[in-house]
N, C-alpha and C positions, 0 to 999 in steps of 0.2 A: 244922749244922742239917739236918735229915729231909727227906724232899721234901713239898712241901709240896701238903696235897688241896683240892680246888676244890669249892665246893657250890655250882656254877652248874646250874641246870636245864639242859637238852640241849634250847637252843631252834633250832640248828639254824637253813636257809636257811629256815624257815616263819614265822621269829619274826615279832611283831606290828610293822608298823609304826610309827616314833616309839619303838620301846624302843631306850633310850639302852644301848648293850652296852658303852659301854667303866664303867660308874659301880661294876657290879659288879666288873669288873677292878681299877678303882683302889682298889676298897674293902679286898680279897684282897692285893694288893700292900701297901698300906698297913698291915694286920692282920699281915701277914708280916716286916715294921719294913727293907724295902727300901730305902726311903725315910730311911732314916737317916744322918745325917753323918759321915764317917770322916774324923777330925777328923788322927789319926793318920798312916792310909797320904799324904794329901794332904802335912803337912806333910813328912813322911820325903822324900818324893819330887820336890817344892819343894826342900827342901835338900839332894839328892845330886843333881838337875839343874842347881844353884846352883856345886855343890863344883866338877862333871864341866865345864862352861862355862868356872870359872876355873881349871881344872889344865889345859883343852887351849889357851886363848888363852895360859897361861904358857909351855908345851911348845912352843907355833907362837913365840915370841917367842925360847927356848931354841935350839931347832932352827936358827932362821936362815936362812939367803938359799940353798934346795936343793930340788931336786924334789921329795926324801921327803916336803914339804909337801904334797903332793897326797892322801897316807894321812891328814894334821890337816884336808885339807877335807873331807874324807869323814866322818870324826867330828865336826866340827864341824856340816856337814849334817844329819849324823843327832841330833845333839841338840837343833840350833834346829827340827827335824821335832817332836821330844818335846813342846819347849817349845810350839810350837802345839798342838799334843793339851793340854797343859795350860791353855792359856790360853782354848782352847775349854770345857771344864769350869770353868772362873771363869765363861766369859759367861754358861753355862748355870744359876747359879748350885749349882754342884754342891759347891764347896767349904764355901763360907758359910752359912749361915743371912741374915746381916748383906749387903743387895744394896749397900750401899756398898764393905764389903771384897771382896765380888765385883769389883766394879766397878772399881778402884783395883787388884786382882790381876792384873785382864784386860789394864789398862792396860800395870803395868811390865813382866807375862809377852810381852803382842803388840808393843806400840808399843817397849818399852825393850831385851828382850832377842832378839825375834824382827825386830821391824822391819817388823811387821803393822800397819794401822791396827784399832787394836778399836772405834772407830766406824763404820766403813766395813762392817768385818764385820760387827760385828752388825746391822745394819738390813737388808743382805745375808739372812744368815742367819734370822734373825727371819720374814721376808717366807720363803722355802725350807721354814720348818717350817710354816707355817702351811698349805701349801699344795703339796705336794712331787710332781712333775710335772704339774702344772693349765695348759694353755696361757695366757701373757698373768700368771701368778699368780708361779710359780717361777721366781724370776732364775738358776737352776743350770740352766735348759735354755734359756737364752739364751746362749749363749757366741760371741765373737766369732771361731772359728775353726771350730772343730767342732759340727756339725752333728748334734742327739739329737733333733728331731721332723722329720717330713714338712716342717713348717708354715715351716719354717726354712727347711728344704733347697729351696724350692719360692722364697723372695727373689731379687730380683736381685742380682747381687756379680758384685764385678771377677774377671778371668781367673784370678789366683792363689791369689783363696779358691772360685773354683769347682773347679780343676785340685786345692787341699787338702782340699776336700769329695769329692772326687769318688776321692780315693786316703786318706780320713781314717781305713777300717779296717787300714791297714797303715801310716801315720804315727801313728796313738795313742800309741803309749807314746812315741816319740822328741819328740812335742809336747809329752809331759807333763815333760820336763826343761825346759821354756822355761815353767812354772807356778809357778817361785819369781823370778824375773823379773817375772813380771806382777802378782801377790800385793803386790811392793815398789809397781810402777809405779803401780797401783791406788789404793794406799795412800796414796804423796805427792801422788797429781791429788785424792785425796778431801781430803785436810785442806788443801789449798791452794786449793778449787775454794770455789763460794759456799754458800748453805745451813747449816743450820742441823746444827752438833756439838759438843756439849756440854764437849767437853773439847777443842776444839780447840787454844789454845795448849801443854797438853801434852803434848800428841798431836805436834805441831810439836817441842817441845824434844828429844820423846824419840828420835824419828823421827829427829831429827838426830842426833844422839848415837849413836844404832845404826848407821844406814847410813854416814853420814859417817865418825863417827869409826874406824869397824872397814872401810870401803874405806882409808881415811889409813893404817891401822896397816899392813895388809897391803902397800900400797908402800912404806911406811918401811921395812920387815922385808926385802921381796923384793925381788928385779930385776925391771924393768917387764915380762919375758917372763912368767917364771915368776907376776908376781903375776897376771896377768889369766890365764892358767892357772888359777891357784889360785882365783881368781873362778868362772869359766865351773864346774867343779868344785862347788864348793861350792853354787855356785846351781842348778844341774842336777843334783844329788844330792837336796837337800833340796826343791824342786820337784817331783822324782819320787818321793819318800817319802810327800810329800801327797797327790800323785795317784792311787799308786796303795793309795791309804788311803781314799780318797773316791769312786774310781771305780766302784767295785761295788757300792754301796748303791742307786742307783737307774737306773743307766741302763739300760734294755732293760727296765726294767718299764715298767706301762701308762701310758700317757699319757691327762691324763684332761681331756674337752672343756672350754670354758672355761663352758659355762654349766651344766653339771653340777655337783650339790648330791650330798653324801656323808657319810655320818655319820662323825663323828670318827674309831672304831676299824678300821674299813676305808680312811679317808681315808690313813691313816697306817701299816698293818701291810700293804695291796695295792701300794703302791705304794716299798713296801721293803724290801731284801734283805738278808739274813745271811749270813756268811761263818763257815764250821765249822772249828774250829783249835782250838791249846792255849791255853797262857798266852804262848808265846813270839810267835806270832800276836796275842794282843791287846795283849801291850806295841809290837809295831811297827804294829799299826794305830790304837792308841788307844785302843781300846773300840769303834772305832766298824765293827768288824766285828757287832756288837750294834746294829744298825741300827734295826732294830722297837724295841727295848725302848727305844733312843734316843729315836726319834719318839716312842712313846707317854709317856713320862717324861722330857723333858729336865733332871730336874735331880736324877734320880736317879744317886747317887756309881756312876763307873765302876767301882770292884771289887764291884758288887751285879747290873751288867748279866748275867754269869753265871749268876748265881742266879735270877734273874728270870726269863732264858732259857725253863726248861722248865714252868714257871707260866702263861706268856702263851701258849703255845704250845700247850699244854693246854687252855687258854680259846678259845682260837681254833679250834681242831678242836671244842669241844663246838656253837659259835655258828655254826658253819661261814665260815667266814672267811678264805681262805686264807694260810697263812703260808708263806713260800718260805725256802730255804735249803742253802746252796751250799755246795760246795767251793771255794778261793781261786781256782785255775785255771780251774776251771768256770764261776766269776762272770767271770773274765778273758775268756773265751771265749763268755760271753755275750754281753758288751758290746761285742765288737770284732765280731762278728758282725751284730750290730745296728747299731751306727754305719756298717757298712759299707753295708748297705743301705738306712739312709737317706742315706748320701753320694751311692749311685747311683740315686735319685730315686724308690725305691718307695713309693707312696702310702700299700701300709698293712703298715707293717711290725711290726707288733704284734696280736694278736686278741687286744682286750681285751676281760676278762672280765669290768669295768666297763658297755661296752654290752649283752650279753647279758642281763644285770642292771638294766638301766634300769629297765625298766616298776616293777621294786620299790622301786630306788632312790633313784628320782624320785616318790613313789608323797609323800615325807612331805618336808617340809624340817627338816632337823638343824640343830641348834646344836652348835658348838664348845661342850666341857662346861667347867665355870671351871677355871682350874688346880689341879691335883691334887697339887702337888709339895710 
């Protein structure tokens, strides 16, 4: 397909107040069949993630009681990594048309084969899009170690998450191997804890079945050294696969005050970053190096976020709007830059172009437009 042309008027930062800008975007996207199910790439990808899961647990079982198991937690890492990338596109409902098959996808991908709770996340995650760095809103800039707003860094805390806050731009990436760990721990305090989740008994079975029965396997298999090796491994590989898949989409953009109102398409394209790569890049990130096209369309199939790309992007320079977009390393270096000084107590460690913008921005109150997907 051609690239595709925009008949948006050039309304630029003068547009009228209360014009909804993202209505004409979704209209363009949806006329361009974006928005279409790739009913194909999803399944192919389902079943060679399916294939790949049970030729390396047969391989780790073949192999035996030997260090070389260390090269199977590594692969094994990297595919339960995959598998959350896909299970995330079931919640989104990017596979199905049908939100029960979604639903029931997310399940045996997160809960069965990853060992994610998919209730847990998505309420998580759900609440993150609606409102993606907003003080008090976005539960992804509340983290209980590291420190991504002032607002944080400014609590009281004990000695050794001040002493982690205070050296967190040169612990980030080593904390991010301790992010598949937590993901699990997360996951069995949620379905075990009170409240209300919809699938909690099978949430419980599966949960069991994963965690349980695959730490079981690995001591059956190994000597108690090498398996808690092969553990720490695998857990700190695939931990760090996620993190640094996740990291660079919003940290060190602006942080937006809590009582501040923003129209949908800046709510969501200011406050998100893209990461510039090939195809090789976005099978190890997910897709979600496609960050903006994320936010603005959740449940648009990830081999369309490409294409989308230079569309939204387009739109967003004619509306003036800013759209950021990095290099991987550069996003790297964003963000560790930034956490570091709000670890070391700088008040304002961002000029966001959010407040410069008030007077307009606050000028009309926006409604969230209905989903568009």
């Amino acid at each position: 397909m051609g690239p595709i042309r925009t008949t948006t008027p050039k309304a630029g930062r003068g547009a009228a107040p209360g014009v909804n800008l993202f209505t004409e975007l979704a209209a363009q996207v949806h006329r361009s069949g974006l928005m279409r199910r790739r009913y194909g790439y999803y399944w192919s990808k389902i079943a060679v993630l399916f294939l790949a899961l049970v030729g390396a647990v047969w391989a780790f079982v073949w192999i035996g009681d030997t260090w070389w198991q260390l090269f199977t937690a590594v692969v094994l890492a990297v595919l339960f990594a995959q598998a959350a990338f896909l299970g995330h596109d079931a919640a989104h409902r990017q596979i199905f048309v049908s939100g029960r098959w979604n639903n029931w996808m997310s399940l045996v991908i997160g809960d069965l084969m990853v060992g994610m709770s998919y209730g847990w996340w998505q309420h998580k995650h759900t609440r993150h899009h609606a409102n993606p760095n907003k003080l008090g809103s976005d539960p992804d800039i509340e983290l209980p170690v590291i420190a991504v707003t002032a607002e944080t860094a400014q609590h009281e805390h004990g000695p050794l998450v001040a002493w982690l806050r205070a050296h967190q731009g040169i612990l980030f990436f080593p904390i991010l191997l301790l992010e598949g760990v937590s993901l699990h721990a997360s996951s069995v305090r949620r379905v075990l804890s009170r409240g209300h989740l919809e699938h909690r008994a099978v949430e419980i079975i599966f949960l069991s079945v994963r965690l349980g029965g695959f730490i079981a396997l690995v001591f059956i298999v190994l000597s108690p050294g090498i398996a808690a090796t092969f553990l720490a491994v695998q857990l700190g590989i695939f931990g760090f696969h996620l993190g640094i898949a996740f990291a660079p989409n919003h940290k060190g953009m602006p942080i937006v005050p809590r009582t501040m109102k923003i129209d949908f398409l800046r709510r969501q394209v200011m406050m998100s970053r893209n990461i510039r790569g090939n195809r090789v890049l976005d099978f190890f990130m997910g897709g979600l190096n496609y960050q903006i096209e994320h936010h603005l369309f959740p449940s648009m199939p990830r081999p369309h976020l490409r294409r989308a790309a230079p569309l939204i992007a387009s739109y967003c320079r004619q509306v003036g709007v800013p759209y950021t977009q990095t290099g991987l390393l550069e996003g790297y270096a964003i963000v560790v830059r930034y956490i570091n000084r709000v670890g070391l107590g700088e008040r304002d460690v961002f000029t966001c172009p959010l407040i410069e913008q008030r007077t307009h921005l606050t000028a009309t109150t926006y409604d969230t437009p209905p989903a568009a997907e």
